[in-house]
N, C-alpha and C positions, 0 to 999 in steps of 0.2 A: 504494500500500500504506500504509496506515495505520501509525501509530507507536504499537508493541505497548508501549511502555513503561506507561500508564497500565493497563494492561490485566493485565499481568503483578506488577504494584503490590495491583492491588486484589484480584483471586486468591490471593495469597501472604496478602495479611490472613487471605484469609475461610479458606483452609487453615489460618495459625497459630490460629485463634479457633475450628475443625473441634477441631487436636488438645486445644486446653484444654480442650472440651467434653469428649473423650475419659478425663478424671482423676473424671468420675462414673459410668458404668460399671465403671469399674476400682474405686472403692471401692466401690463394691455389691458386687461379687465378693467382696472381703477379708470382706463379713459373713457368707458360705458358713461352713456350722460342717462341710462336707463336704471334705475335702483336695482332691479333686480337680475340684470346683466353686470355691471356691477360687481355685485354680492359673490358674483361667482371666482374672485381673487383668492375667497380662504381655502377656497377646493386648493390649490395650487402652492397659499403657504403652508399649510397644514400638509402637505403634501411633503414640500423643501423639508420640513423638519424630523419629518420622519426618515428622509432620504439622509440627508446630514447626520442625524443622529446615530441610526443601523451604518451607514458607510463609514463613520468617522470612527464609532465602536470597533469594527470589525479590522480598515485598518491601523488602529490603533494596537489594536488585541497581538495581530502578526508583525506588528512593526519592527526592525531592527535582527528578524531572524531569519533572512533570507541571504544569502551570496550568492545563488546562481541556482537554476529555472534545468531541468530534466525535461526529457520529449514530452513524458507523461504528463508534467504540471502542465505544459503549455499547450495540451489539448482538451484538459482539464478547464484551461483558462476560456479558448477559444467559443469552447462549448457553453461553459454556465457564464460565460458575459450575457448571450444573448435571451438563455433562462429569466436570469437575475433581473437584469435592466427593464426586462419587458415587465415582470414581478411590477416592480417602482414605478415604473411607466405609465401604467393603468389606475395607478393610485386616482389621480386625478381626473381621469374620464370618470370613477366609481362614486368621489365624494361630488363630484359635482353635483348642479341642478339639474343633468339633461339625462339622469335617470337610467342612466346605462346600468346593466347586470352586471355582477361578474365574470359572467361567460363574455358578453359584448365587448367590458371594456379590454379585457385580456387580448380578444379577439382584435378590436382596435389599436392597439398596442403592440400585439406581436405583429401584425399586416402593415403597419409603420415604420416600426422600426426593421423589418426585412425590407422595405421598400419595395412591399408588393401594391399596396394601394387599392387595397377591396375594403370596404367600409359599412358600415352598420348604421351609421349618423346617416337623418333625413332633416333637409329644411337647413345646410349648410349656410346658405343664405344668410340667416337670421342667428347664426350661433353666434356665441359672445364667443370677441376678439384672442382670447385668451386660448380658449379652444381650441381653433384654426390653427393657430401660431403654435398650440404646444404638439398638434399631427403634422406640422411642416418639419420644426424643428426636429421633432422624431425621425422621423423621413432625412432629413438634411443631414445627421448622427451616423443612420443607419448605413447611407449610403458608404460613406467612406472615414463619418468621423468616430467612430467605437475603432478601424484602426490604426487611427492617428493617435486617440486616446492610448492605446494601448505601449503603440513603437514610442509614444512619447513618455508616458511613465515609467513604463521597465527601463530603460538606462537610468533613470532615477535611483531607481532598486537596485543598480548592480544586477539587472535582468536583461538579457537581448532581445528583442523582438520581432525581428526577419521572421524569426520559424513562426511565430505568428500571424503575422502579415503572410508569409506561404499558405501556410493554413488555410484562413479563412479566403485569402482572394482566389486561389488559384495558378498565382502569377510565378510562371514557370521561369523569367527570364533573369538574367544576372542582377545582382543587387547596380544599381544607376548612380550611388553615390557608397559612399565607402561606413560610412559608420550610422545606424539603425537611426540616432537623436537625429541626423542631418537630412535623413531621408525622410523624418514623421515632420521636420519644419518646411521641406521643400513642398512635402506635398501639401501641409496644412495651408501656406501659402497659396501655391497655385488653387487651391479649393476654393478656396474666399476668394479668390480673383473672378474666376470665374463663375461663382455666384452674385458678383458684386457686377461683374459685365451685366449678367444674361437679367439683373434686376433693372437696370439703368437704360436697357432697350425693351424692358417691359413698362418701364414708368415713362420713358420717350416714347411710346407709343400709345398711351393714354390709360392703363391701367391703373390704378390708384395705387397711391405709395406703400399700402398693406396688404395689397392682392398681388405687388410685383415683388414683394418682398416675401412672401409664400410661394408662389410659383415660384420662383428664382431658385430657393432651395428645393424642393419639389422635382424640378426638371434634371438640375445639373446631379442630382441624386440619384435620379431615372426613378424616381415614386411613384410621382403620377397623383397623390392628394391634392386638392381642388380646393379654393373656399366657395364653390357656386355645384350646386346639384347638378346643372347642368354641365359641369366640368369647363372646359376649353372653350364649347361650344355658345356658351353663356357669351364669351367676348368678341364672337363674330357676329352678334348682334346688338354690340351695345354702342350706340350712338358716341358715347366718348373713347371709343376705342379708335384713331387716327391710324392704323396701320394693321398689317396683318402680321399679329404677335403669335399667328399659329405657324409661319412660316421660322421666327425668329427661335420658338421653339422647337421646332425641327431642327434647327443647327445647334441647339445646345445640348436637347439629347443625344444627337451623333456625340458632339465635347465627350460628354460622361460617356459613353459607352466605347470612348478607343483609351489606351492605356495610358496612365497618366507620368509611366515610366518615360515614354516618348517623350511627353510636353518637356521633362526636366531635360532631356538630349537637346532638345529643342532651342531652351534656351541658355546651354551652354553651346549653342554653338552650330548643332548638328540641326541643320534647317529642314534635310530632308529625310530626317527619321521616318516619319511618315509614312512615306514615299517608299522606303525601302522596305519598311515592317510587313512579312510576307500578313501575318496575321490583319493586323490594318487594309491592308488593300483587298484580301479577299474580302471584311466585312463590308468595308465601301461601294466593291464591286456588286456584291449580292444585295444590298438593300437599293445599288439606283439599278439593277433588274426587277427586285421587286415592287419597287415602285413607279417602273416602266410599266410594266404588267399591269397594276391595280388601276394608272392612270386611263390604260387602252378600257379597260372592262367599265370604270364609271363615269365617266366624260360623259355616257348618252343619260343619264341619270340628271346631268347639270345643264342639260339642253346644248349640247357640243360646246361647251363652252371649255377648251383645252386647260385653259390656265386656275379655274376653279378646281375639275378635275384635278390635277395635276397636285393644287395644294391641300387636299381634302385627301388624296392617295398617301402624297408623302408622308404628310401627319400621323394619319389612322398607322399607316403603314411602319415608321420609325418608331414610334410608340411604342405598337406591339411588340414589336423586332426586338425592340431595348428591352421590355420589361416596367415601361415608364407607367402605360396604363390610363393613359391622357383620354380623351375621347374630343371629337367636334361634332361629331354625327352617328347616328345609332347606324354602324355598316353590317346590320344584319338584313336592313331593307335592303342591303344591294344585292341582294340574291344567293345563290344554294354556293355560287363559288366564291364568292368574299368570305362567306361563314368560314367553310373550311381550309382556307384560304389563311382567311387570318388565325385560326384554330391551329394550324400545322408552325406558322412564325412564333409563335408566340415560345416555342422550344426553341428556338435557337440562341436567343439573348446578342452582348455583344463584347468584346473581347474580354480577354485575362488581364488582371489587374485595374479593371475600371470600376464604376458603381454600379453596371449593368449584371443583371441578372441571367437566367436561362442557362443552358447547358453550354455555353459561350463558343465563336466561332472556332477557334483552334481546335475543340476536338473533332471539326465536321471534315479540318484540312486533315487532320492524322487517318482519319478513315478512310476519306478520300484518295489520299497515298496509300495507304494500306490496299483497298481496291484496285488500284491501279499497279500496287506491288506484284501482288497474287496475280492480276491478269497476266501480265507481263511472264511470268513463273510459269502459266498455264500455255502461253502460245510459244515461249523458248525454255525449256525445260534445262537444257544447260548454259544458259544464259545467265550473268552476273548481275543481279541490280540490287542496287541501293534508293531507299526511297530517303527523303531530305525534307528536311524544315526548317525553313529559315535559313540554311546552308549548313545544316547537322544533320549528320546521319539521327534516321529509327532506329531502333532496334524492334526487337521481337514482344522484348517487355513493357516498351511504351506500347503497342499494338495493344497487347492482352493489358493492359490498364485499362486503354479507351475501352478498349472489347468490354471490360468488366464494367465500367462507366454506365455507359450504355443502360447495359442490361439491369443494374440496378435500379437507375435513371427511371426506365419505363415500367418497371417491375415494380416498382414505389408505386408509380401514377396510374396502374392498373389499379393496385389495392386500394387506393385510395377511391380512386371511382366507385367501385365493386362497394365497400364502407358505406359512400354514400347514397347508394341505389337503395340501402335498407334503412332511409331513414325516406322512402318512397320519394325522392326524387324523380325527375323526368331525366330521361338518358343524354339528351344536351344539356342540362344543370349540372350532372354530375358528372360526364365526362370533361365540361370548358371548366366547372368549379377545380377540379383533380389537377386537371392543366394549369391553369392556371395560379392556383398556389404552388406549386412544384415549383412554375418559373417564374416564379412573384412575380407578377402581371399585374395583378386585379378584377378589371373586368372578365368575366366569362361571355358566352352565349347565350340565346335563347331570350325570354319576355323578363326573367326571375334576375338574375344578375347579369344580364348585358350591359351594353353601354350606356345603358337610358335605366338600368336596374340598378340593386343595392342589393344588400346579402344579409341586411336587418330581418326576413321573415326565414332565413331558414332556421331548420331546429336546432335545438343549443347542442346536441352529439356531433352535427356533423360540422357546427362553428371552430368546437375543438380539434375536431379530425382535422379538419382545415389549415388551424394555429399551427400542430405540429409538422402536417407539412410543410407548409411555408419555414419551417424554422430547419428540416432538412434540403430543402430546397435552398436558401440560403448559406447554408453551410455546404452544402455538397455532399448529402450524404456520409463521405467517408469518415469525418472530422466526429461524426457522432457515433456511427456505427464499430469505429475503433476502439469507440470506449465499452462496448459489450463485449468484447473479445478477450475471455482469461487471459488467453497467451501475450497478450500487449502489457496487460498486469505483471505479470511472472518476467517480465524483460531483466 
C-alpha cells in the first residue's frame, strides 16, 4: 500500500485553491440588484469555507512528509483530483436556491468540470450571475487548469509533475521546456492569453462583458456551457450582437483542440511547428473535409445561400469534433445523415495534449499506419516496412496499445448504453447519451437531450451512470482502470 500522505497533501491544496476560487461567484451574486438573486452569494461563501477549511486540514495534516511522488501516488493523484474537486464543486449548485439534488448537482459538477457540457439547469437565462460564472469557471479549471494546478504545486512539494500531466492529457511528445514549474507557467500563460483574446472578440462583437467572459473560458476549454438555453444560437439573433461571434468561435475551438506544446515552439521561435506536426495537420485536414461535407449537405436547408451554410456547418461541425458541445441550430432537423453524421464525430475529439476531448486524433493516424502496415505485409510478404509517426518508427506494442484502446474505448460505450436502455430509455437517448459522455461532448441526439434538449428529466441511475462515464472518459480509461489491478499494487 502506498503512503497516502503525499497524496492527501496535494488534494487539500487543490480543494483550499477550489474554495478561493469560490469568493468570485459569490461576488457576482452581490451585483444582483434583485434581493433574492442576491441572497444566492452565501451558497458560495459557505461553500469557500468548507473548501478552505477540509483543504487546509488535510494539507496541513501531510504537510512536510513528502520528498518525492512513486508511479502509484501519482495515479493515485490523477484519479481522486477529479473525484474530490467534483465532491467540492457541487457544494454550491446543492446549497443554492435553484434546488438542485444531489444527484443533479454532482451530475452538474462532474459534466463541468470534464468539460463535457450536458446540463440539468433550465431557464439559464435568468440564473443568478454567480451560477453561470461558477459552471464557466469549472469548465475553464477542467479544461486544462486542474493540470496546471497540479505541475505547479508538486515542485513546491519537492514532487514532479510530467508523469502527471502524461497521465491525464495523453501527451505522448517530448517535454517542450526542461523543468515541470517552467512548463505549468508557460502554459498557464498562454491559457489566459488566449482566453483573454477569444473574450475581447466576443465583447468587440457585441456580446456583453459577462456573457464574453463565460464563453471565452467555455470555448478555449472546449466545454461548451452557455449562459442562454439557447446556447450559441441565442446570439445569432440578438440584435446587439454586430458580428458573427459563431464564426470567431470556430477558431478558438480549433486554438484548444491543437497542442499547446506547439504554441510554446511557436513562440520560441519555431513559426512552423504547426505546419510540421504530423498530428496537427491530419486534424486540420479532416475537420475542413468535414466541414466541406456538412457544408454540401445543408446549404439547400438555408435557401442556397453558400456562406450561411458554410458557417452553420463549421460551427455544428468543430464543436462536435472538439468535444466543445456549443450548438446554433438543433442539426437533427437536417436529416437521417447529419444525425449520424454528427453521432460518428463526436469520437474523434482533437489532439494530444490540448483541452479537447474524445478519443483524440493520433490514435486514428496509429491505426491508420497500422492498416496500411498489414496491407503492405499482405500484398509483399517479404517485403521490409516500417510504419512512422511523426518521423519515428511503430512498433508492434504501440499497435497493440491503440488495439487495446480501442476496444476498451467502445466496450465502455457499449455498456454504458446497454445500462441505460434499462432505465427505459429510447435507443437514440441512450446510444448519443453513452456517446457522448464517453467523449465529453454534451449534447446527444434525439427530442430528450439534443441540441435544443437538457438531461434534467432523465432518471437519477442513469444521471450517475452518466457522471462516471464522463469521468473515465476524461481520464482515458486506463489512468483509473490501473488502479483495480492487484498487480500495479504489489509493484
Amino acid at each position: 500500500m502506498p503512503d497516502l500522505r503525499p497524496v492527501i497533501m496535494v488534494l487539500g491544496l487543490l480543494v483550499a485553491v477550489l474554495g478561493i476560487a469560490m469568493l468570485f461567484p459569490m461576488a457576482a451574486n452581490l451585483t444582483h440588484a434583485d434581493p433574492f438573486l442576491r441572497a444566492e452569494w452565501r451558497a458560495f461563501a459557505v461553500s469557500s469555507v468548507i473548501c478552505l477549511g477540509v483543504g487546509g486540514g488535510m494539507f496541513l495534516t501531510a504537510q512536510g512528509a513528502v520528498k518525492e511522488i512513486t508511479l502509484q501516488q501519482s495515479f493515485l493523484i490523477s484519479a481522486l483530483t477529479w473525484v474530490v474537486l467534483v465532491i467540492f464543486a457541487a457544494i454550491p449548485f446543492y446549497m443554492g436556491r435553484y434546488t438542485l439534488s444531489v444527484t443533479d448537482a454532482a451530475f452538474e459538477a462532474m459534466s463541468a468540470l470534464t468539460t463535457t457540457g450536458a446540463t440539468v439547469i433550465v431557464g439559464l437565462d435568468e440564473a443568478p450571475f454567480g451560477l453561470l460564472l461558477w459552471r464557466s469557471m469549472l469548465q475553464w479549471i477542467g479544461g486544462i487548469g486542474i493540470i496546471i494546478m497540479a505541475m505547479a504545486v508538486m515542485p513546491l512539494l519537492s514532487i514532479g509533475g510530467m508523469q502527471l500531466f502524461k497521465l491525464e492529457s495523453s501527451d505522448t511528445s517530448d517535454k517542450v521546456l526542461s523543468h515541470t514549474s517552467t512548463l505549468a507557467a508557460a502554459i498557464t500563460g498562454l491559457y489566459v492569453f488566449l482566453t483573454t483574446l477569444c473574450y475581447l472578440f466576443y465583447w468587440g462583437f457585441g456580446m456583453s462583458a459577462f456573457d464574453a467572459l463565460n464563453h471565452a473560458m467555455t470555448t478555449i476549454a472546449t466545454g461548451g456551457f452557455s449562459t442562454k438555453d439557447a446556447s450559441f444560437g441565442y446570439f445569432l439573433s440578438d440584435t446587439d450582437v454586430r458580428g458573427p461571434v459563431d464564426l470567431v468561435a470556430t477558431v478558438f475551438m480549433l486554438l484548444g483542440s491543437l497542442p499547446f506544446g506547439l504554441y510554446l515552439l511557436m513562440s520560441r521561435g519555431q513559426l512552423g511547428a504547426i505546419g510540421k506536426d504530423a498530428q496537427a495537420r491530419f486534424f486540420l485536414t479532416t475537420v475542413a473535409i468535414f466541414i466541406a461535407l456538412m457544408t454540401l449537405r445543408v446549404v439547400n436547408f438555408y435557401d442556397g445561400d453558400w456562406f450561411e451554410g458554410f458557417r452553420r456547418a463549421a460551427f455544428n461541425v468543430v464543436s462536435i469534433m472538439t468535444g466543445t458541445g456549443y450548438a446554433t441550430t438543433d442539426y437533427g432537423l437536417w436529416g437521417p445523415f447529419a444525425v449520424g453524421f454528427f453521432f460518428c464525430i463526436m469520437f474523434i475529439g482533437g489532439c494530444a495534449g490540448s483541452t479537447s476531448c474524445g478519443m483524440k486524433v493520433f490514435l486514428f493516424q496509429i491505426a491508420l499506419a497500422a492498416l496500411k502496415l498489414f496491407g503492405q505485409r499482405l500484398a509483399y510478404p517479404n517485403g521490409v516496412f516500417v510504419a512512422q509517426y511523426n518521423g519515428r518508427p511503430l512498433t508492434t506494442d504501440i499497435f497493440i496499445s491503440v488495439l487495446t484502446f480501442f476496444f476498451v474505448y467502445f466496450a465502455t460505450f457499449a455498456t454504458v448504453a446497454v445500462l441505460l436502455t434499462l432505465f427505459k430509455l429510447d435507443p437514440t437517448t441512450a446510444l448519443s447519451a453513452a456517446g457522448s459522455a464517453i467523449a465529453n461532448v454534451g449534447p446527444g441526439l434525439g427530442d430528450i437531450i439534443g441540441p435544443s434538449g437538457n438531461y434534467k428529466t432523465l432518471p437519477d441511475g442513469a444521471k450517475w451512470i452518466l457522471s462516471i462515464a464522463m469521468l473515465f472518459g476524461r481520464l482515458e480509461f486506463f489512468t483509473l482502470l490501473i488502479l483495480l489491478s492487484p498487480s500495479f499494487w504489489n509493484r
